[in-house]
Structure formats: structure tokens, C-alpha cells
FIKE-888978 format. One line per 10 residues: for each residue x, y, z of C-alpha. Coordinates in Angstrom, 2 decimals, always signed. Each point is the difference from the previous one (the first is absolute). Layout:
N
X Y Z; ...
***
This chain:
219
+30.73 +63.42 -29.31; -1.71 +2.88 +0.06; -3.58 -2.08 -1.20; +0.68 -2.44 +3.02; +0.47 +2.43 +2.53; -3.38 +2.02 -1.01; -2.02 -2.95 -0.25; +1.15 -1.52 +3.18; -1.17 +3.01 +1.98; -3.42 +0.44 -1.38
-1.28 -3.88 -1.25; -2.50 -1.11 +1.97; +0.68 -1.08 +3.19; -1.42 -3.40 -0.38; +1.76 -3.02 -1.02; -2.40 -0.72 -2.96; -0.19 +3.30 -1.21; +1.65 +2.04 -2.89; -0.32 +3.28 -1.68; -2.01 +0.07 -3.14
+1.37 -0.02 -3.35; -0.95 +4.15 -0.36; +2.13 +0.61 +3.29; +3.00 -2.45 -1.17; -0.14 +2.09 -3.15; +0.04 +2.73 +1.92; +2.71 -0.56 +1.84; +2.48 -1.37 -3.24; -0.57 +3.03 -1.45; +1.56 +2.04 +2.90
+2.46 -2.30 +0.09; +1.23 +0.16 -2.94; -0.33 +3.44 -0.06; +2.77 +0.37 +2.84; +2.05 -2.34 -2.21; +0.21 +2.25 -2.72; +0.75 +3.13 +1.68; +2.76 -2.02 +1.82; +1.65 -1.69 -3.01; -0.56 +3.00 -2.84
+3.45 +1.01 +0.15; +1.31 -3.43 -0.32; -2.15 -0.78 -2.64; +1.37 +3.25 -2.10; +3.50 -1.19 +0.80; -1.00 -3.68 -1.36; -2.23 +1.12 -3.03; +2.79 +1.97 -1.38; +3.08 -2.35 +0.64; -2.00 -2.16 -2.31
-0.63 +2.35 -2.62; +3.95 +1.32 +0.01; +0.85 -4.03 -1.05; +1.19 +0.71 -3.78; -0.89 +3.31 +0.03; +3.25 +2.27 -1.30; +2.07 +1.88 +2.37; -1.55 +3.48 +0.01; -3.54 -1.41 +0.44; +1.37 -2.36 +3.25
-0.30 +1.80 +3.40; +2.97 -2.12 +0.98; -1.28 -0.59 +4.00; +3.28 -2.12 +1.51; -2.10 -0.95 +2.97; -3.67 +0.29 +1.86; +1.08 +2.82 +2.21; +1.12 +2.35 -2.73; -3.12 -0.87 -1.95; -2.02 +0.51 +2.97
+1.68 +3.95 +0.38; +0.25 +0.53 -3.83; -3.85 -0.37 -0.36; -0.97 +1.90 +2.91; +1.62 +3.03 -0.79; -2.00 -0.24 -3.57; -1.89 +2.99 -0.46; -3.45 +0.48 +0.18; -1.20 -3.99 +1.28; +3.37 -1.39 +1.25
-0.50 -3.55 +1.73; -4.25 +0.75 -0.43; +0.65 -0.68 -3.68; -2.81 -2.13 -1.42; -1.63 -0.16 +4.05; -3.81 +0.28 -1.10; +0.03 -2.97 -2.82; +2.08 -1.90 +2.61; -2.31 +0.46 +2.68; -2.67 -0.49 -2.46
+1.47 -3.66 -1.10; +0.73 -1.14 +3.20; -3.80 +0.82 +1.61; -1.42 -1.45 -3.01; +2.33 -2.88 -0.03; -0.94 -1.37 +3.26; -3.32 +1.39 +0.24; -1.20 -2.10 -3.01; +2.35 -3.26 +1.08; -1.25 -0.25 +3.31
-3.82 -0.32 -0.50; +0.54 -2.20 -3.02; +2.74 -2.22 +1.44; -2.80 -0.55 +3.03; -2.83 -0.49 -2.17; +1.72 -2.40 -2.25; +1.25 -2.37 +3.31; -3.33 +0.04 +0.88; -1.44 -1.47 -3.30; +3.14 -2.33 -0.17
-0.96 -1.51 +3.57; -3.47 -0.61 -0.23; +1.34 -1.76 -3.57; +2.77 -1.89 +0.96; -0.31 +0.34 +4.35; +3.17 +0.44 +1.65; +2.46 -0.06 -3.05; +3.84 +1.03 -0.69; -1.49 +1.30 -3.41; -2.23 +2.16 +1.59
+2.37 +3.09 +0.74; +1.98 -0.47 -3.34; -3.39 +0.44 -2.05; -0.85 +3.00 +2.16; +3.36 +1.96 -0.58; +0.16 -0.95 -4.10; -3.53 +1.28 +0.10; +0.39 +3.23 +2.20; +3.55 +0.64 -2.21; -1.86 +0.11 -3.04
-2.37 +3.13 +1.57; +3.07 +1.54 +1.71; +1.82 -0.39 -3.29; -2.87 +1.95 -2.16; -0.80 +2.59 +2.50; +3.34 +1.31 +1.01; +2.47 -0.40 -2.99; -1.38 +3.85 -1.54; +0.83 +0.98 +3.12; +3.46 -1.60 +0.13
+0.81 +1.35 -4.01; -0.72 +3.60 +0.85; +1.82 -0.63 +3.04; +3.22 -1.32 -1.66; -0.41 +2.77 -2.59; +0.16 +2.60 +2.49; +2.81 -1.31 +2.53; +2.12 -0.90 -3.39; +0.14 +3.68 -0.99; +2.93 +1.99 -0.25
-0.01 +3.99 +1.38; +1.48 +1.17 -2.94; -3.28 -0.27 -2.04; +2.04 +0.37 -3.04; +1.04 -3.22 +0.55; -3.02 -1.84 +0.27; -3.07 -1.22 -2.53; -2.93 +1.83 +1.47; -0.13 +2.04 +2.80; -2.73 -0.55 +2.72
-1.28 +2.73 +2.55; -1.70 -2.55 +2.29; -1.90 -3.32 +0.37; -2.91 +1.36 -2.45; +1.99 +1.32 -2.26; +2.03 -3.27 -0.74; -2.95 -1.62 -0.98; -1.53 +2.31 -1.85; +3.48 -0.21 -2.32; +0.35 -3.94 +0.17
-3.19 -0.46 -1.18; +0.32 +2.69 -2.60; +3.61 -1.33 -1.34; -0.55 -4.02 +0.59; -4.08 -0.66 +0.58; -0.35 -2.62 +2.47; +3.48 -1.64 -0.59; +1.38 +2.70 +2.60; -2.55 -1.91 +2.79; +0.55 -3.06 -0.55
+3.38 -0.54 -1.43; +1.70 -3.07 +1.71; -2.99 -1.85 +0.92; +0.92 -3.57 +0.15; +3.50 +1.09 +1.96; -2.04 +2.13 +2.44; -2.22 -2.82 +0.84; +2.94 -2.36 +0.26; +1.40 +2.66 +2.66; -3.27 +0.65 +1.85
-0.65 -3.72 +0.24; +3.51 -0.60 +1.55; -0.73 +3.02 +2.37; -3.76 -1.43 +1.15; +2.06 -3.33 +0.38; +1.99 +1.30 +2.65; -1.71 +2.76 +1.79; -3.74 -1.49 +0.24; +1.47 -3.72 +0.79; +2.55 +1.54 +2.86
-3.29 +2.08 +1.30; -2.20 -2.89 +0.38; +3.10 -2.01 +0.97; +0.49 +2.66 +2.79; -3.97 -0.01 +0.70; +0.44 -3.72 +0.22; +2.14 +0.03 +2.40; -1.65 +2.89 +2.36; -2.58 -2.30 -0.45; +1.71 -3.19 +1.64
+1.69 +1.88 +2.13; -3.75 +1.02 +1.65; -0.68 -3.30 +0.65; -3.21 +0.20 -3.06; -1.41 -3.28 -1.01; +1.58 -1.64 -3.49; -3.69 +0.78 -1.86; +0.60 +3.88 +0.98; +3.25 +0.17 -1.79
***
């Protein structure tokens, strides 16, 4: 939402026009950066009602619903609901920075192969996955490691300060297995979530499109 409302009030003004690739980027990156800050809480509340499946009683933070979640971590002491923020923001520009330019790119190779294909946008979003997948899952590890922590640090395996600091200790405890653990489910998810948010945008451009009375070979 926020992407479509940006880029309707600055594209070009005529019909044939479109922002580059570097200003598309642009703007998916700021996009996705108000995502995270809007969903970090709710991703703390998710990552850890994963991790308490199985987990014995006195390790569980037993959250009966959203809204207790929701107060529990924000009275955490010092980050609260900002818990893992800067790898999440980091994740989410990267992720749709590096999607968007690819996923372009590659519809523009498919079409001058194949012209006007139904193949050509599923190519483009396995391809641009693959990129989102291997940029952004570091991010989304250090981010899960920091969100899953408990505030009694007695409790937990290593203790992290901040984003830099979590890294520095994955990599020293795990080598590049903390980065890019889960790679093959990551780019399952990732391919899933360019499925539906880059075919509803250009569904939604598609239909802006029509809906300006533009010529079939415009759309």
C-alpha cells in the first residue's frame, strides 16, 4: 500500500512512462522499511510462540492471547517492542530492494524471449526470490536471535548487546551456518510472499491502467 501510494504521486505523468529501476528500488526499500517498524512487535510475539512449541514449562512465556503478548513485551526492559528493529528494517529494505529490480529485469528478458507470456512473471519472481532469499536471510537469523531472547539473560545461550554484536557471536559460535540456516524454507517463504505481493501490485497497476483508458500494448 504504502509502495502504490508513493509511486502514484510521483511516476511520470505520462501514460508511457515509469520510474527507473534505481527509483523503484528506491522506493521498496522505504517501503519496506515502514513495514518493519510497523510489524516488529508482532513479529517478536510470533518468533517466540514458535520457539515456546516443546520447549518445557519454565522456558515458555505462556502468552494466552495477542494483546497480553503485545503489553508483556513492551514493558521489557531496555528494547521492549524495538527488539530486533534494525535487522528487521535491514531485511525488509534489502528484501524488496533487491526483488524489485530483479523481478523487472528478469520480465523484461522473459518478454523479448517468449513475447507476451503467462510464464513470464513466474520466471521473474523464482528468479528475484532466489536474490531476496540470499541477501536477507543473515538479516532475518540475527533478527530471530534477538526477538527470541529472554530478559533474564541467565536463561538464554548468548547474550547480545545489539545488531553488531549478534553477529559478531553467531559467526564466532556457528561460522556461516548462523546466516544462512534455513535456506531452502526461506526461499520457499519469500517465493510465496513475491507471489502475492508483486502479482497483486501489478494486478492493481493493471487495473489503474485500464481504468485510464491506456492502449492494451501499454499495459
Amino acid at each position: 500500500m504504502v509502495y502504490k501510494v508513493i509511486y502514484d504521486n510521483v511516476k511520470p505523468r505520462k501514460p508511457t512512462n515509469d520510474l527507473t529501476y534505481d527509483e523503484k528500488k528506491l522506493l521498496a526499500g522505504f517501503s519496506g522499511a515502514c513495514g518493519a517498524i510497523v510489524a516488529n512487535p508482532f513479529e517478536i510475539i510470533m518468533v517466540r510462540q514458535i520457539s515456546d512449541v516443546g520447549r518445557p514449562a519454565e522456558f515458555k512465556r505462556n502468552y494466552t492471547n495477542v494483546a497480553e503478548a503485545y503489553n508483556a513485551v513492551g514493558l521489557e526492559k531496555p528494547h521492549g517492542i524495538w527488539r530486533g528493529l534494525t535487522p528487521h528494517i535491514i531485511k525488509m529494505i534489502l528484501l524488496n530492494t533487491v526483488m524489485i529490480g530483479p523481478y523487472d529485469q528478469m520480465q523484461e528478458r522473459c518478454w523479448n524471449c517468449f513475447g507476451e507470456a503467462e510464464i513470464n512473471k513466474p520466471i521473474a519472481i523464482l528468479y528475484a526470490s532466489f536474490w531476496g532469499t540470499l541477501f536477507t536471510l543473515p538479516a532475518d537469523n540475527i533478527k530471530t536471535r534477538m526477538q527470541n531472547q529472554f530478559t533474564d539473560r541467565s536463561l538464554n545461550r548468548l547474550n547480545y548487546s545489539g545488531f553488531v554484536d549478534a553477529m559478531k557471536k553467531a559467526w564466532y559460535t556457528e561460522g556461516s551456518n548462523a546466516f544462512l540456516a534455513g535456506f531452502y524454507t526461506y526461499y520457499l517463504k519469500v517465493t510465496l510472499y513475491a507471489f502475492l505481493t508483486l502479482y497483486s501490485t501489478d494486478w492493481i497497476f493493471d487495473y489503474s491502467r485500464k481504468r485510464s483508458g491506456l492502449k492494451p500494448e501499454y499495459i
